[in-house]
Biopython code that builds the backbone (N, CA, C, O; Angstrom):
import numpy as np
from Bio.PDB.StructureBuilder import StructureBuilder

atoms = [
    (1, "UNK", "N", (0.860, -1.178, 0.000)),
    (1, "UNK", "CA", (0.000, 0.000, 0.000)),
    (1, "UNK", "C", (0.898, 1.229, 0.000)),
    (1, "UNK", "O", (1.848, 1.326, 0.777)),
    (2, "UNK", "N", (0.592, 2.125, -0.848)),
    (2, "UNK", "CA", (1.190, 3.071, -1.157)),
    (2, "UNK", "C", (0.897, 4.244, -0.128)),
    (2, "UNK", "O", (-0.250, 4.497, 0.238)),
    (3, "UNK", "N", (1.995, 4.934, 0.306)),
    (3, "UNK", "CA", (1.904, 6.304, 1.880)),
    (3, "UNK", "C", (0.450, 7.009, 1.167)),
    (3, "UNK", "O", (-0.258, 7.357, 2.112)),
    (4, "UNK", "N", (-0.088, 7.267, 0.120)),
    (4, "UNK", "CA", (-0.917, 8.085, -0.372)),
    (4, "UNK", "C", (-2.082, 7.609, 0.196)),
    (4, "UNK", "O", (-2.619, 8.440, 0.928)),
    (5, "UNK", "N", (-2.624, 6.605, 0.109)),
    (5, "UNK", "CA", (-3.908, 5.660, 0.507)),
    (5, "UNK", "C", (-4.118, 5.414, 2.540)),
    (5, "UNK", "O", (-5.041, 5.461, 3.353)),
    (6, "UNK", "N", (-2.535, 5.138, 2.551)),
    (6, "UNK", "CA", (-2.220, 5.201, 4.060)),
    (6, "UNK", "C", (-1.929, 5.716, 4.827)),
    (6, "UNK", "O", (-1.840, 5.372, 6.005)),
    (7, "UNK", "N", (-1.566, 7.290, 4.031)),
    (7, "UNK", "CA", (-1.552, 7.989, 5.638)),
    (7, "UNK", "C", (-2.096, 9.560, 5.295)),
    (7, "UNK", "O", (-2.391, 10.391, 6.153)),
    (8, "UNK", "N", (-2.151, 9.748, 3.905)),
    (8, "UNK", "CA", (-2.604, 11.245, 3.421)),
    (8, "UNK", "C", (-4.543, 10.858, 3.492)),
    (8, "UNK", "O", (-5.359, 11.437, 4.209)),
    (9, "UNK", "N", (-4.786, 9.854, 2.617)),
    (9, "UNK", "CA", (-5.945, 9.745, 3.021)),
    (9, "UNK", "C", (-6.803, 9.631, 4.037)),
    (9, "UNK", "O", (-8.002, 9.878, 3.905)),
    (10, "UNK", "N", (-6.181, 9.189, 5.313)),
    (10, "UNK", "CA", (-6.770, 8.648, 6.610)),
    (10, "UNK", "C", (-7.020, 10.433, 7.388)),
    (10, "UNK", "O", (-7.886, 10.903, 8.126)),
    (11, "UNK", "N", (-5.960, 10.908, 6.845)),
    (11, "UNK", "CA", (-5.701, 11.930, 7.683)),
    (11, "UNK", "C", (-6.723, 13.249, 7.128)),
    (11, "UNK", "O", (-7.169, 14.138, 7.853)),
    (12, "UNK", "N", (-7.012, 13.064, 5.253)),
    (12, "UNK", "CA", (-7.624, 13.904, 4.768)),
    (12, "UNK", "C", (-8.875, 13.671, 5.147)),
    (12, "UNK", "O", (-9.696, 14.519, 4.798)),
    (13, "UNK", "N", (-9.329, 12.580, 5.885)),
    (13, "UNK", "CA", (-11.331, 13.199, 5.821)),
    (13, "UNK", "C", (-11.474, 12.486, 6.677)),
    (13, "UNK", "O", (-12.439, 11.722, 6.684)),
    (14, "UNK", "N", (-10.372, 12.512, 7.879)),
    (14, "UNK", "CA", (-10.906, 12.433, 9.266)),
    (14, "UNK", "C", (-11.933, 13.478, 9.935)),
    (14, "UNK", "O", (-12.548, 13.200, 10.965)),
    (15, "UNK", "N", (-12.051, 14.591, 9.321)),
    (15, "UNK", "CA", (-13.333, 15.056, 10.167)),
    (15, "UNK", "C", (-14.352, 15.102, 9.266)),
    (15, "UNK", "O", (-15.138, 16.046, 9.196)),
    (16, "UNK", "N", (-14.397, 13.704, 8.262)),
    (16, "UNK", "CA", (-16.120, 13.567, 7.659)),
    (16, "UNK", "C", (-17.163, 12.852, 8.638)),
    (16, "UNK", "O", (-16.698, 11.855, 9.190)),
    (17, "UNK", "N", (-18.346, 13.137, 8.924)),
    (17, "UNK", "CA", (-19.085, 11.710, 9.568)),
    (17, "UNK", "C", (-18.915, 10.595, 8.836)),
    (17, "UNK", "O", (-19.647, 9.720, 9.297)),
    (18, "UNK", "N", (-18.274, 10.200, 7.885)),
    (18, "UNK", "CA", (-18.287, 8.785, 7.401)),
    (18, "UNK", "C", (-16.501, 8.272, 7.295)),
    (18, "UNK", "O", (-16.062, 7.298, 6.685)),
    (19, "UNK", "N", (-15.842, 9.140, 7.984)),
    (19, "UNK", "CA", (-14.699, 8.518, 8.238)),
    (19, "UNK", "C", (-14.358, 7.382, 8.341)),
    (19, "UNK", "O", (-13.317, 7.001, 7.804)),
    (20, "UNK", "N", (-15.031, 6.675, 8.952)),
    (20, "UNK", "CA", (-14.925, 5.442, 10.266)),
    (20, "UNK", "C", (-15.110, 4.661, 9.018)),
    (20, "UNK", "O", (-14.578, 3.552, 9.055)),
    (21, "UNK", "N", (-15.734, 4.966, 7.918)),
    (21, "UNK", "CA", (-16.126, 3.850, 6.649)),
    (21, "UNK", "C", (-14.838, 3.432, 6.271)),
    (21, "UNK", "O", (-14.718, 2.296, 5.813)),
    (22, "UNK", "N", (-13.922, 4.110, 6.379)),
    (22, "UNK", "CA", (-12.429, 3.922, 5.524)),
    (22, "UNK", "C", (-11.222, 3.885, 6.376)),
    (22, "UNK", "O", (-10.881, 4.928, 6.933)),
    (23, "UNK", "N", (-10.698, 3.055, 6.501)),
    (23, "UNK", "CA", (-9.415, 2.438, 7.585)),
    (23, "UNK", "C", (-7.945, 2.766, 6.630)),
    (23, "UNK", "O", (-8.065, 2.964, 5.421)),
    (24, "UNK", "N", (-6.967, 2.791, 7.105)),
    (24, "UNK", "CA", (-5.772, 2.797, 6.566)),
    (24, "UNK", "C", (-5.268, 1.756, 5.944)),
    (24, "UNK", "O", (-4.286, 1.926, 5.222)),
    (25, "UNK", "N", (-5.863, 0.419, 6.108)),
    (25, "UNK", "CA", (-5.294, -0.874, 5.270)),
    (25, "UNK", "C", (-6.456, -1.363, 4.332)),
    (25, "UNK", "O", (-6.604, -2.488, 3.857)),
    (26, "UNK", "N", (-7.033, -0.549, 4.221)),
    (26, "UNK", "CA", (-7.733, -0.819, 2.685)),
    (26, "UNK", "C", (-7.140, -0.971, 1.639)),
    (26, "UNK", "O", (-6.001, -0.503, 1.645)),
    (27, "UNK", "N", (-7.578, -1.617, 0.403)),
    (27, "UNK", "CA", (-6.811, -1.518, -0.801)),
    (27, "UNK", "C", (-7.263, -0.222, -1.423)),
    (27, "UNK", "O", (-8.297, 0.422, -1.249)),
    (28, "UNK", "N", (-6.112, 0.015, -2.273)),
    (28, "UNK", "CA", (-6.713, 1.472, -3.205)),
    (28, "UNK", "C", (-7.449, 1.170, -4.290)),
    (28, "UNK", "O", (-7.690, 1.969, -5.195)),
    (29, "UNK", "N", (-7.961, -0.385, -4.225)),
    (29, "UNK", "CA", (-9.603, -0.567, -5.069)),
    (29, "UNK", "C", (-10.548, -0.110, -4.579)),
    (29, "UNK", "O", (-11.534, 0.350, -5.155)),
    (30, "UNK", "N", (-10.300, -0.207, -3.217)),
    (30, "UNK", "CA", (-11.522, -0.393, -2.263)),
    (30, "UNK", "C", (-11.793, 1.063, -1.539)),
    (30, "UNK", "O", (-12.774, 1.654, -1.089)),
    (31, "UNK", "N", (-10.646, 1.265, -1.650)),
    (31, "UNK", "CA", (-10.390, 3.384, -1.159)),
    (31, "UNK", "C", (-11.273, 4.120, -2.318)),
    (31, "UNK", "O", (-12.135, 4.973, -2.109)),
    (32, "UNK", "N", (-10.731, 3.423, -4.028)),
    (32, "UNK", "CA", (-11.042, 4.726, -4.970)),
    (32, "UNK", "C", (-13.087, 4.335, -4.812)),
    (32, "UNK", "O", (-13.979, 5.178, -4.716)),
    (33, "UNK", "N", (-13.221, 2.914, -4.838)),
    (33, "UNK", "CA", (-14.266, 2.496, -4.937)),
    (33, "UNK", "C", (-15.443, 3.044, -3.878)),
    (33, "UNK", "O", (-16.534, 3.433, -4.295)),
    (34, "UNK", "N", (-15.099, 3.029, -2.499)),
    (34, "UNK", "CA", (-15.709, 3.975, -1.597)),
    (34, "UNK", "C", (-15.692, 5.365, -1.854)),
    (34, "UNK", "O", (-16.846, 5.750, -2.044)),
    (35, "UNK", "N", (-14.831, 6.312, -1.943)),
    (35, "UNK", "CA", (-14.789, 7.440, -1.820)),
    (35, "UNK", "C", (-15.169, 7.971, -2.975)),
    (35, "UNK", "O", (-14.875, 9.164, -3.043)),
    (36, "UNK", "N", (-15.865, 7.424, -4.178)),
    (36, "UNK", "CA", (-16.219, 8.021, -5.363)),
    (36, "UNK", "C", (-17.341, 8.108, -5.074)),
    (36, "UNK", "O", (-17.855, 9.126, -5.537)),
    (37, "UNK", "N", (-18.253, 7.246, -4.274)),
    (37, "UNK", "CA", (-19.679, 7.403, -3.630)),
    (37, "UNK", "C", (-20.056, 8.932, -3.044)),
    (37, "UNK", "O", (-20.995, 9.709, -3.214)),
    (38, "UNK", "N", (-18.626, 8.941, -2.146)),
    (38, "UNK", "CA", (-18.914, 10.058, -1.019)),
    (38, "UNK", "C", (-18.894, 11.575, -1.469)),
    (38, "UNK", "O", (-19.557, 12.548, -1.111)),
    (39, "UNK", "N", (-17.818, 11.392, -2.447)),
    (39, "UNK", "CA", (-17.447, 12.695, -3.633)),
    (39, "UNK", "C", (-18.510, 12.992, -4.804)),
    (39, "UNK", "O", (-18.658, 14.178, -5.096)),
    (40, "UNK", "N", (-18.948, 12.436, -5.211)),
    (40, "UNK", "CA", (-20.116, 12.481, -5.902)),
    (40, "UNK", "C", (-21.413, 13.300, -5.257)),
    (40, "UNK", "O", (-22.237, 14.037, -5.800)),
    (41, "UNK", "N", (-21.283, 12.938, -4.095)),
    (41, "UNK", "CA", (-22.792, 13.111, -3.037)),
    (41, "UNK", "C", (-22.659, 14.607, -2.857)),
    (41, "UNK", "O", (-23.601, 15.374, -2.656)),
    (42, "UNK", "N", (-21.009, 15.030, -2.980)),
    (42, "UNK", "CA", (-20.761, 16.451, -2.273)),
    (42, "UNK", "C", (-21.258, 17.342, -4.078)),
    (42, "UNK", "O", (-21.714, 16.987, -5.165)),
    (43, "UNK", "N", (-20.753, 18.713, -3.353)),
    (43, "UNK", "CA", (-21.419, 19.476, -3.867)),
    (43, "UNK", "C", (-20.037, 20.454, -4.254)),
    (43, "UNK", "O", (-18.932, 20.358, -3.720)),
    (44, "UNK", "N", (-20.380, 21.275, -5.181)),
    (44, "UNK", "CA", (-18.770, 21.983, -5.900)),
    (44, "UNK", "C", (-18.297, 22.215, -4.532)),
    (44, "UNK", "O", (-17.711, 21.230, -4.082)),
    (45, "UNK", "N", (-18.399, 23.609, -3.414)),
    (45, "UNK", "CA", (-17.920, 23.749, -2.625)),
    (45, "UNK", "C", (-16.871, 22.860, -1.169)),
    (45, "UNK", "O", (-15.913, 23.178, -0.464)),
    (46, "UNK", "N", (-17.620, 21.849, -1.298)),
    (46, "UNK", "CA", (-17.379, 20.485, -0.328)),
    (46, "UNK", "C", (-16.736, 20.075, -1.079)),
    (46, "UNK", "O", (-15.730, 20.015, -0.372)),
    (47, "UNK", "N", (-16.225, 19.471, -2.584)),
    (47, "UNK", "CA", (-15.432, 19.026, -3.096)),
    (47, "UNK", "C", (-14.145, 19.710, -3.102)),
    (47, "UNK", "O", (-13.104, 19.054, -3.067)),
    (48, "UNK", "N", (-14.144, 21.256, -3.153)),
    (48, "UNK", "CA", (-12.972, 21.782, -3.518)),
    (48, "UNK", "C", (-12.442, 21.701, -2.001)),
    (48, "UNK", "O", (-11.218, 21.768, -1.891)),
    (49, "UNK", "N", (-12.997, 21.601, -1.116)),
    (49, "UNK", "CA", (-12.334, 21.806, 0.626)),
    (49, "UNK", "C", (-11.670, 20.450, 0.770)),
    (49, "UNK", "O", (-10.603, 20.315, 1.370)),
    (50, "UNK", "N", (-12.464, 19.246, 0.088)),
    (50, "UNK", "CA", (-11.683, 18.042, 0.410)),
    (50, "UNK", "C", (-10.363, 18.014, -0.755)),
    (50, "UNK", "O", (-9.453, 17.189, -0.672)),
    (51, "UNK", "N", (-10.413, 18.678, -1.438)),
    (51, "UNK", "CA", (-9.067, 18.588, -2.541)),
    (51, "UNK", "C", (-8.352, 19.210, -1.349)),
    (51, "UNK", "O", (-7.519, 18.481, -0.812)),
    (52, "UNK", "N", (-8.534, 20.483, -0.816)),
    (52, "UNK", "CA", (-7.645, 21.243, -0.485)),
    (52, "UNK", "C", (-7.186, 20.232, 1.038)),
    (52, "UNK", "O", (-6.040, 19.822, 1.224)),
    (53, "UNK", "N", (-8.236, 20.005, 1.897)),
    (53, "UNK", "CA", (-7.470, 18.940, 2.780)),
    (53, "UNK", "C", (-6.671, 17.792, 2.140)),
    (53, "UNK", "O", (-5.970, 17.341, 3.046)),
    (54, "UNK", "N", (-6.479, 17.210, 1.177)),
    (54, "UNK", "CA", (-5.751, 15.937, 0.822)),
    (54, "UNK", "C", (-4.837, 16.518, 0.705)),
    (54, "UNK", "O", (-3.852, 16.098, 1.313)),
    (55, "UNK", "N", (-4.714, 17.603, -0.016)),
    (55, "UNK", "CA", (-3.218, 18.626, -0.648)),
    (55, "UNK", "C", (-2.593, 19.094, 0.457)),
    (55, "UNK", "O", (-1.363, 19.111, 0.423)),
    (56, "UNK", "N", (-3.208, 19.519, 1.534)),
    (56, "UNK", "CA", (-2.381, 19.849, 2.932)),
    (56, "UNK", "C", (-1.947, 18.650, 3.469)),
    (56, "UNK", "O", (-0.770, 18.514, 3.802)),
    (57, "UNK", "N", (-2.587, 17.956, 3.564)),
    (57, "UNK", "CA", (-2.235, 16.468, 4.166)),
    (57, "UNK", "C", (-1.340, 15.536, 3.312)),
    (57, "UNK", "O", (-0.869, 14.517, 3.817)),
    (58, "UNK", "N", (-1.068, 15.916, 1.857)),
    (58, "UNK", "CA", (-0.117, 15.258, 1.307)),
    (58, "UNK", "C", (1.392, 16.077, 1.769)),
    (58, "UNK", "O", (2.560, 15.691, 1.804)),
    (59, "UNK", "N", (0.813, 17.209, 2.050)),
    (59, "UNK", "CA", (2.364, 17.929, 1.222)),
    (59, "UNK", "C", (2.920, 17.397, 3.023)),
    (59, "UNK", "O", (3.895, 16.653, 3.132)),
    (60, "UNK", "N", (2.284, 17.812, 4.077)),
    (60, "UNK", "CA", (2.759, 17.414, 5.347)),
    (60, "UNK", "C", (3.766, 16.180, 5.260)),
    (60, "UNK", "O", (4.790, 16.065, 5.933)),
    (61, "UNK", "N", (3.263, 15.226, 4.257)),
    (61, "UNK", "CA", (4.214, 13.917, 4.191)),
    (61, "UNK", "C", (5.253, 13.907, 2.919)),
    (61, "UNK", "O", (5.900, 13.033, 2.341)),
    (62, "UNK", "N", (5.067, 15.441, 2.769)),
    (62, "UNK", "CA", (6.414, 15.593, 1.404)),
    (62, "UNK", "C", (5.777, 14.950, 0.191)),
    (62, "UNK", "O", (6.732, 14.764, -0.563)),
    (63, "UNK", "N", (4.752, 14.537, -0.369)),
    (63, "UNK", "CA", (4.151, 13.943, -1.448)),
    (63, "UNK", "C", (3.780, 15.372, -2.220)),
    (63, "UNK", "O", (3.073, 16.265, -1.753)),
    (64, "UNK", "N", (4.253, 15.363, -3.158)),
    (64, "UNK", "CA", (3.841, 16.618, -4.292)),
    (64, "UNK", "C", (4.175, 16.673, -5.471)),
    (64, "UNK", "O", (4.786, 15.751, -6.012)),
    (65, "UNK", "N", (4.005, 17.212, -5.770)),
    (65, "UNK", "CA", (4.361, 17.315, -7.791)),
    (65, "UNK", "C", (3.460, 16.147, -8.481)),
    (65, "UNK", "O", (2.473, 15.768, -7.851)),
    (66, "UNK", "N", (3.692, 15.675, -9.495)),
    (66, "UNK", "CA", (3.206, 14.642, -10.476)),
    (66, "UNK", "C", (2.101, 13.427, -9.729)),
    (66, "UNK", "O", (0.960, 12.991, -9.878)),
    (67, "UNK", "N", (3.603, 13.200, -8.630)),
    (67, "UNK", "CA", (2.240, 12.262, -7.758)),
    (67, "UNK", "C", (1.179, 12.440, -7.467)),
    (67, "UNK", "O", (0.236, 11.709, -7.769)),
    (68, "UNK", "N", (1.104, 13.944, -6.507)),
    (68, "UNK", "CA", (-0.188, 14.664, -6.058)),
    (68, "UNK", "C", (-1.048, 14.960, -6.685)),
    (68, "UNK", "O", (-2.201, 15.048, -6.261)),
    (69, "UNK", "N", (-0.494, 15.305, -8.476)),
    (69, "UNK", "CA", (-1.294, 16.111, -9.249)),
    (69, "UNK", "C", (-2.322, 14.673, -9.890)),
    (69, "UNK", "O", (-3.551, 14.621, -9.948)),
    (70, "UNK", "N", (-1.360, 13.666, -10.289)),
    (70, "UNK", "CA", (-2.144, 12.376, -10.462)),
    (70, "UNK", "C", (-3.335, 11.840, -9.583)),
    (70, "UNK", "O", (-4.329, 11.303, -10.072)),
    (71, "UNK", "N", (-3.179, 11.995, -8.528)),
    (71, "UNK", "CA", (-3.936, 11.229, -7.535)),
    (71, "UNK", "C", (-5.525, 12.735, -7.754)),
    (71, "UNK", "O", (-6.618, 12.306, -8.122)),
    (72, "UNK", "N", (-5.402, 14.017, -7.529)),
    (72, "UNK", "CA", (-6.187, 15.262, -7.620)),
    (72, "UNK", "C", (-7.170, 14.990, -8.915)),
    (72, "UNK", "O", (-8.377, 15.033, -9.152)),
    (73, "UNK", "N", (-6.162, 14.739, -9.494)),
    (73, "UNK", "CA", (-6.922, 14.264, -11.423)),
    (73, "UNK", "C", (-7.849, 13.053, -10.812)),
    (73, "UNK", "O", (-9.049, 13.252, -10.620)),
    (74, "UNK", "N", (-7.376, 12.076, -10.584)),
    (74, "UNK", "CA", (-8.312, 10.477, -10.260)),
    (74, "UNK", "C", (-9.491, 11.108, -9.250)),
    (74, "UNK", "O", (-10.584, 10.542, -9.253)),
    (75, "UNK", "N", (-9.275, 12.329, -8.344)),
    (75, "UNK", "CA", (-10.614, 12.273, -7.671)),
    (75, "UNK", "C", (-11.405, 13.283, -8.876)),
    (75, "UNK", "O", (-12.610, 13.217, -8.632)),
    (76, "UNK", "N", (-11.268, 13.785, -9.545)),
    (76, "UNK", "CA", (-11.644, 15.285, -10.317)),
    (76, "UNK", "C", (-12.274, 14.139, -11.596)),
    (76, "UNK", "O", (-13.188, 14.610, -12.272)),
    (77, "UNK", "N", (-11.843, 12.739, -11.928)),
    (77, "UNK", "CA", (-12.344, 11.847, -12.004)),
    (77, "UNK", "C", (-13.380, 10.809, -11.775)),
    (77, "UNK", "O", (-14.270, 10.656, -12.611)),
    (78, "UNK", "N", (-13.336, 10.223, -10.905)),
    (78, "UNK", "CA", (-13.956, 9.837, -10.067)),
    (78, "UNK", "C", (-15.443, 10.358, -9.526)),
    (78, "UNK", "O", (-16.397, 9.715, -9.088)),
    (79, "UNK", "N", (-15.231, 11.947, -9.758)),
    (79, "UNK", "CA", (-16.435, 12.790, -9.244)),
    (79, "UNK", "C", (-17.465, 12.711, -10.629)),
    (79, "UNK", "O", (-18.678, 12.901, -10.548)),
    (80, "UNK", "N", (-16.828, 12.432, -11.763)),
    (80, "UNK", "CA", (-18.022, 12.929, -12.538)),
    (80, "UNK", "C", (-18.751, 11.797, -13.120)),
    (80, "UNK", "O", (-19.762, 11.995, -13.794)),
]
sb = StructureBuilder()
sb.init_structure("model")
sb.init_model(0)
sb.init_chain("A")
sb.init_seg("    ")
for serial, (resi, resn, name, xyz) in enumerate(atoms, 1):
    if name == "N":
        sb.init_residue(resn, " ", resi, " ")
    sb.init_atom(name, np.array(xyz, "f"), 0.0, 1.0, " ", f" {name:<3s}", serial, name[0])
structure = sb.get_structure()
């Protein structure tokens, strides 16, 4: 499992009420597969706050550039 799934994600939407749905040893089938539900449900504003928490919570673990921008694309993905 890749640090992105395991420790930027856990940390990015710890203060959703549906946190508790998504653990740190999930697979990133099972991560993209849940959280496309939850992203969908949100609304432009709520989407752009959870980009911006993953992006704070990546860069905290030094993850940025290409990686970050890849993973931003898959949710900007994912959402539509």
């Amino acid at each position: 499992m890749d640090l992105f799934w395991s420790k930027v994600m856990p940390a990015s939407i710890i203060n959703y009420p549906w946190a508790s749905e998504f653990s740190a040893d999930l697979s990133q089938k099972k991560w993209e597969s849940g959280i496309k539900t939850k992203i969908q449900a949100m609304d432009d504003a709520e989407f752009d706050l959870f980009l911006a928490s993953v992006v704070m919570s990546a860069s905290k673990l030094l993850l940025m550039g290409k990686d970050l921008t890849d993973k931003i694309n898959l949710f900007r993905e994912l959402r539509k």
